[in-house]
C-alpha positions in Angstrom: -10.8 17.8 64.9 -13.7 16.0 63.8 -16.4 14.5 65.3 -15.9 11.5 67.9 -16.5 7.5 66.6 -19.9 6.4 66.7 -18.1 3.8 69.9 -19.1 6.8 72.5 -23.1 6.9 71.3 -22.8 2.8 71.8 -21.6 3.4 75.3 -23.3 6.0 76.7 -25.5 5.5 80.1 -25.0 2.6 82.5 -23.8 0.2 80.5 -20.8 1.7 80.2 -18.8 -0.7 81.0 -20.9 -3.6 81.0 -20.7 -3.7 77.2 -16.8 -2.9 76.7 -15.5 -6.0 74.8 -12.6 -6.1 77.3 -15.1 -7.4 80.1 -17.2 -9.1 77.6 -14.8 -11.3 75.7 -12.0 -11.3 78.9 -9.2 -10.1 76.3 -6.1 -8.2 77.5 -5.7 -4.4 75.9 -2.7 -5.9 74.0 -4.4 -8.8 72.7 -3.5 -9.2 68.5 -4.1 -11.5 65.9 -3.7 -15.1 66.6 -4.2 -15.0 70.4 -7.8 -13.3 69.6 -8.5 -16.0 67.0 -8.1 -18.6 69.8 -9.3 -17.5 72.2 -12.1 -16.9 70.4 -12.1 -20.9 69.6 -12.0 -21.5 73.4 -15.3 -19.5 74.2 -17.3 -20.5 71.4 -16.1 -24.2 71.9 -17.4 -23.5 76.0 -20.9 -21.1 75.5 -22.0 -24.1 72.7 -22.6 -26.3 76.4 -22.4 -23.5 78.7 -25.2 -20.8 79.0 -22.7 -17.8 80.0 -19.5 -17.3 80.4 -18.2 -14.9 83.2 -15.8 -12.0 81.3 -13.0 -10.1 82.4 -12.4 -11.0 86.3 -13.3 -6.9 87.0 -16.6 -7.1 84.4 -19.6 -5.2 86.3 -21.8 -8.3 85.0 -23.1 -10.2 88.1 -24.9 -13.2 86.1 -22.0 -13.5 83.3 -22.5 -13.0 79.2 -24.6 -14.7 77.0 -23.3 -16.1 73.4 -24.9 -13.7 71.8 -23.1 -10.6 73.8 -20.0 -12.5 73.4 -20.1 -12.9 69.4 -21.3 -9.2 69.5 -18.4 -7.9 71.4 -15.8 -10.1 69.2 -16.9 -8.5 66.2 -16.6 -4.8 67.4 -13.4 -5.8 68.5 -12.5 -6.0 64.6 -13.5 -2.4 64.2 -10.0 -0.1 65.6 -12.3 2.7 66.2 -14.1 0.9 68.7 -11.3 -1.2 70.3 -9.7 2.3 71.2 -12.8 3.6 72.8 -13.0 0.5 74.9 -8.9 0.5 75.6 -9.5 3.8 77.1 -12.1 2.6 79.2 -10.9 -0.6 80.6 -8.4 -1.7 82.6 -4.6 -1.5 81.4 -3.5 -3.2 84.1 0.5 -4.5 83.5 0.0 -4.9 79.3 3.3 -4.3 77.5 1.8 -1.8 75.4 5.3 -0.3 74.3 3.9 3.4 74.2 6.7 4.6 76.9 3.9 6.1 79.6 5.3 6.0 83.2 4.2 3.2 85.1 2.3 5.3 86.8 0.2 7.0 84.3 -1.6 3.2 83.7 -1.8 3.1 87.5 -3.9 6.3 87.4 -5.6 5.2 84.4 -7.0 2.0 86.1 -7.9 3.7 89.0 -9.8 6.3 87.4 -11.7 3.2 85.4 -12.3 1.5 88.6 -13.6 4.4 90.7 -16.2 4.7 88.0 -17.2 1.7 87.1 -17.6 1.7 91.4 -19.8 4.3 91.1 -21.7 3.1 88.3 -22.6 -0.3 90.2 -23.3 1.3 93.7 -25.5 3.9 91.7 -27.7 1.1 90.4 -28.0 -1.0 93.3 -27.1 -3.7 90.8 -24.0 -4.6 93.2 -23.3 -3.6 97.0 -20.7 -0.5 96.6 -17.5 -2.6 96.2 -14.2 -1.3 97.9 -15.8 0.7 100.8 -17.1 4.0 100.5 -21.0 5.0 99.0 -22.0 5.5 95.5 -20.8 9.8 96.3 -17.8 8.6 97.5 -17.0 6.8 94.2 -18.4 9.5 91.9 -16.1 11.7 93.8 -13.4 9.6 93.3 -14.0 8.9 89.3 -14.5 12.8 88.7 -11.2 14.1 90.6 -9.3 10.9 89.0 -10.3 10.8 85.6 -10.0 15.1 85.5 -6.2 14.4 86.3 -5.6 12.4 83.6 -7.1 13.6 80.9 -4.6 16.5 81.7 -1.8 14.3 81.4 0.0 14.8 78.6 1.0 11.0 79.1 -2.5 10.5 78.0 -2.2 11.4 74.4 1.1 10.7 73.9 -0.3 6.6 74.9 -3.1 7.0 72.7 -1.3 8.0 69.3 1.2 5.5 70.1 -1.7 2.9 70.0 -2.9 4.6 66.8 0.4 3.4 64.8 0.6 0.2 66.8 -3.1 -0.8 65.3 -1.9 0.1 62.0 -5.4 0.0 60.5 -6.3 2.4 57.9 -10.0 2.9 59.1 -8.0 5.1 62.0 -6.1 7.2 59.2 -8.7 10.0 59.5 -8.6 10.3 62.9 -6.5 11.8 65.6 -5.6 11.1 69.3 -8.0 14.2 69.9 -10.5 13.1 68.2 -11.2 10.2 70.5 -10.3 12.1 73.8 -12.9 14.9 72.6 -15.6 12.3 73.1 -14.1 11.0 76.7 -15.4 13.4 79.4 -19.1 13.2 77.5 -19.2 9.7 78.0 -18.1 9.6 81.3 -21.0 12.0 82.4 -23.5 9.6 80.1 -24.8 7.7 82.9 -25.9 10.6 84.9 -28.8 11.7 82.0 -29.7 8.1 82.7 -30.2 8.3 86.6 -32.1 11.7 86.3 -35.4 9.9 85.1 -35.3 8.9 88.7 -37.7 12.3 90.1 -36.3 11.3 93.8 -32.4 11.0 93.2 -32.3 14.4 91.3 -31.4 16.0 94.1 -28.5 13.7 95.3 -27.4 13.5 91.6 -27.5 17.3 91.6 -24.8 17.6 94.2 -23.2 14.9 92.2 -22.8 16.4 89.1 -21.6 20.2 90.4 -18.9 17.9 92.2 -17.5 16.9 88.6 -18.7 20.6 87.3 -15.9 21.7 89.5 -13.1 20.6 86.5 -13.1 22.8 83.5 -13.0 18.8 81.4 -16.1 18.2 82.9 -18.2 21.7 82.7 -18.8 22.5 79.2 -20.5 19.4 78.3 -22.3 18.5 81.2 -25.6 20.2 81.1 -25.6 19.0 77.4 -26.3 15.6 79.7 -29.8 17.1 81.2 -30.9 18.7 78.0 -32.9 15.8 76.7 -34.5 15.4 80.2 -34.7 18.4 80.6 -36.9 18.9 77.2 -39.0 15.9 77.9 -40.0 17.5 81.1 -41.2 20.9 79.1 -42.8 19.1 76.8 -45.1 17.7 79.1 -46.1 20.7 81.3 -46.4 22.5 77.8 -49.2 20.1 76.9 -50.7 19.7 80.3 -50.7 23.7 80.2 -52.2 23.4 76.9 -55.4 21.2 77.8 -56.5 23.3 80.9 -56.3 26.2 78.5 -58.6 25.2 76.0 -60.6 23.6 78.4 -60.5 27.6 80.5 -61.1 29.2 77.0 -63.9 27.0 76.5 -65.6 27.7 79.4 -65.6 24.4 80.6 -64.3 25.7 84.5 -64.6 22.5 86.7 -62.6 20.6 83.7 -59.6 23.5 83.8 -59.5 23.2 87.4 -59.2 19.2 86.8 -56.2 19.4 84.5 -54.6 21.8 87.1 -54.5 19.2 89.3 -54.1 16.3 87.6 -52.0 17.1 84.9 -50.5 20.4 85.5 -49.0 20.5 88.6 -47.9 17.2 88.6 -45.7 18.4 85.8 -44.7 21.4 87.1 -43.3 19.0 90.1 -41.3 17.3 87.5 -39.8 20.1 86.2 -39.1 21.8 89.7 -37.1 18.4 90.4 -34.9 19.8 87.4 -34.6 23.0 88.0 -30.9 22.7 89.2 -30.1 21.2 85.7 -31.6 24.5 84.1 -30.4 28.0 84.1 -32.4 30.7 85.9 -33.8 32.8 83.3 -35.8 29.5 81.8 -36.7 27.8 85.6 -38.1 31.6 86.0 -40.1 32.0 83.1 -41.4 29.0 83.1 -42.4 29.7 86.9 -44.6 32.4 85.7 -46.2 30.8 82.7 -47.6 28.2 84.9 -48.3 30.8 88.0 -50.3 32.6 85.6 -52.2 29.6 84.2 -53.2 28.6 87.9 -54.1 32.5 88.5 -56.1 33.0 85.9 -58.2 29.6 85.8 -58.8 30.2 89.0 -60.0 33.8 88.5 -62.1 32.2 85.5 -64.0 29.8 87.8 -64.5 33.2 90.5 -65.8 35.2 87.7 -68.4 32.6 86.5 -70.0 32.4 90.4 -69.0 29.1 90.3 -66.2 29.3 93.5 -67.9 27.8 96.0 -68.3 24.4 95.1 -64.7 24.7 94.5 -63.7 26.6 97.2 -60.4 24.2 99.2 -59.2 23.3 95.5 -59.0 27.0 94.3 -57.4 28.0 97.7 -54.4 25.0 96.9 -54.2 26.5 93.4 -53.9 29.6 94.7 -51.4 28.7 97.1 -49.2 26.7 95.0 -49.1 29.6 92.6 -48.1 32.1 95.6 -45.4 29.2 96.2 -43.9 29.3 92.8 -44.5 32.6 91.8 -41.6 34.9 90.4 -41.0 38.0 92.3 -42.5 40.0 89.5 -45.6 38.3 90.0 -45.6 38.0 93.8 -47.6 40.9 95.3 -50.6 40.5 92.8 -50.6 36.7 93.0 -50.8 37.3 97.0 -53.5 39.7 96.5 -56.0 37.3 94.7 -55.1 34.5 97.2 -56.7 36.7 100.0 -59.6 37.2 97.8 -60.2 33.7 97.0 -59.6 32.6 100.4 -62.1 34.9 101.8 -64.4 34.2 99.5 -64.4 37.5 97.9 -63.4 37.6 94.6 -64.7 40.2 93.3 -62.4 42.0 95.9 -59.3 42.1 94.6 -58.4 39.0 92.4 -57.0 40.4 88.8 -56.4 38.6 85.9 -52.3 38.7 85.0 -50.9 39.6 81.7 -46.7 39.4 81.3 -45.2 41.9 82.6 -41.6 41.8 81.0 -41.1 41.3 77.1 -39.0 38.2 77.9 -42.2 36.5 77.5 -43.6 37.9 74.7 -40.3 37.5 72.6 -40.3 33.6 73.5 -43.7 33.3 72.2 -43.1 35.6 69.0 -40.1 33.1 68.5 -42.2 30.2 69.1 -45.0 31.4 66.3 -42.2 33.3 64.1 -40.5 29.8 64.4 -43.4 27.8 63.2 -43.4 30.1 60.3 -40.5 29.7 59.0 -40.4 25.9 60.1 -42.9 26.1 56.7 -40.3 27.0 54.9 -37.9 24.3 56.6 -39.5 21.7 58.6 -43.0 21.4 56.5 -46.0 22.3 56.9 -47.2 19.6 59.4 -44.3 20.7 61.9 -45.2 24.1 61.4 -48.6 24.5 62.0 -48.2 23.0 65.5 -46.1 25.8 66.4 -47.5 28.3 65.5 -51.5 27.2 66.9 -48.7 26.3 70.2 -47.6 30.1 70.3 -51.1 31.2 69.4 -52.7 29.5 72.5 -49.8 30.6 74.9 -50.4 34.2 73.8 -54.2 33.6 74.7 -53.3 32.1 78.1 -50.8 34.6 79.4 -52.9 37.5 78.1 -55.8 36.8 80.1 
């Protein structure tokens, strides 16, 4: 099987179904030759006086297409590759497609498109949630619908027929699978979309383990977080960053600046996530930043300087005490009481790793920066390793 039409990549996110060229260009599934060409004529003939032109009676659009869109979808239409990718994601409805489904696999079909494309819409606000029922009710509805029929064998059987009805040679390489392959991704793509919203995370959480439930839908759904995901550790890597030079430096009320201002604001992010990540990472990354508060915090104690800092190293302490991994509870606890009683030279400890787990990730991180010489260049690589370097010096202290 190889890898899925560039037609799923086009899709992806909440457009969806906004751009298929059915809605756009109003075309039935079975539409060929000649009845395209005019009808082609018609629209360009109406959008020359007309600004849009309203689509496909079920087209998610609220304000119509433009000319532009329209010529746009036309011409994918030419391309087979995309047409089928669009077919299987619009409407069947009663086509005489001659590919000897039951009736009632297209009624499923449709129903699974439109429970979706529900969802989509209620999910954006773009459009009240249309047929009854919230935007949870409809993702509920698309996940349990569309899971039943892409285990029906109907399903392929349509879609190879549709193959030799085309009769293009640009689909020779391909097979029925390798467009169903890219189906249940592309269903999912609008979720990656609606997790840059921090405060729907959690609804969209409970969302996306509803569709988790079918095997179709499991294995490539937290592919759909991972580049949120990244984007969120990227940015408490560098806002951990900054407060340690700043710490190494010397330069306390600074550190204790980019605690608040940079670094726990993007630890917040990435707790939002933390459902979309497994447990070993949300843990070490837990005690990468609890030791970063801790020993910043210590830093400031050590240099007499705690008193004019007194309430903001007390919420430092606590937050770390908050989000601290059991490993690193009791100690963590311990220099709380000491900083809250103003005592530090009391109890409060500096904190090292105390499992390898950390250690290896950072040896991969400079080992990787290495070799990324070798591979990536030397401007990749140096980043990497000065990166490991400076989380070594962090963690260690």
């Amino acid at each position: 099987m190889k890898e899925s039409p560039a037609r799923f990549a086009d899709l992806a996110g909440l457009r969806l179904y906004r751009r298929n060229i059915f809605a756009v260009t109003g075309l039935s599934v079975d539409a060929r030759g000649p009845a395209v060409r005019r009808h082609r004529q018609r629209l360009d003939a109406r959008l020359a006086v007309e600004e849009t032109w309203r689509g496909d009676a079920d087209s998610p659009v609220p304000g119509g297409h433009r000319k532009e869109e329209v010529r746009l979808a036309f011409e994918e239409f030419q391309d087979p590759r995309r047409r089928l990718v669009d077919e299987l994601l619009w409407y069947w409805r009663d086509a005489d497609l001659g590919c000897g489904c039951s009736p009632s696999t297209h009624e499923r079909h449709d129903d699974a498109v439109r429970a979706h494309s529900r969802a989509i819409e209620a999910e954006t606000g773009a459009l009240p949630p249309p047929g009854g029922g919230d935007a949870a009710w409809h993702w509920g509805a698309a996940a349990s619908r569309w899971a039943a029929l892409l285990e029906n064998t109907d399903l392929r059987g349509h879609l190879a027929h549709r193959m030799t009805a085309l009769a293009d040679p640009r689909l020779d390489d391909y097979s029925p699978d390798d467009f169903l392959a890219g189906v249940p991704g592309l269903l999912l793509s609008p979720f990656a979309e609606l997790a840059d919203d921090r405060a729907a995370r959690p609804r969209l959480a409970e969302v996306s383990a509803g569709w988790a439930q079918y095997p179709v839908f499991a294995g490539p759904l937290p592919d759909v977080f991972e580049d949120t995901v990244e984007e969120s550790v990227d940015r408490l890597k560098d806002a951990l960053r900054t407060a340690g030079e700043r710490h190494e430096a010397g330069q306390h009320a600074d550190a204790l600046a980019a605690l608040e201002q940079r670094v726990l604001p993007a630890y917040a992010d990435f707790e939002s996530l933390t459902r979309f990540v497994s447990e070993s990472r949300s843990e070490e990354m837990a005690h990468t930043v609890t030791v970063a508060l801790n020993n910043v915090a210590l830093g400031i104690c050590g240099a007499g300087l705690q008193k004019p800092f007194q309430r903001s190293l007390i919420e430092v302490m606590e937050t770390a005490s908050r989000i601290a991994p059991q490993r690193d509870q009791a100690q963590i606890d311990q220099n709380l009481t000491a900083v809250r009683h103003g005592r530090p030279g009391a109890g409060p400890n500096r904190m090292k790793p105390r499992e390898c787990l950390t250690c290896l990730f950072v040896l991969a991180t400079i080992i990787g920066g290495i070799v990324g010489g070798v591979t990536v260049g030397p401007a990749l690589a140096v980043p990497l390793v000065f990166g490991g370097i400076f989380v070594v010096g962090m963690v260690a202290q």
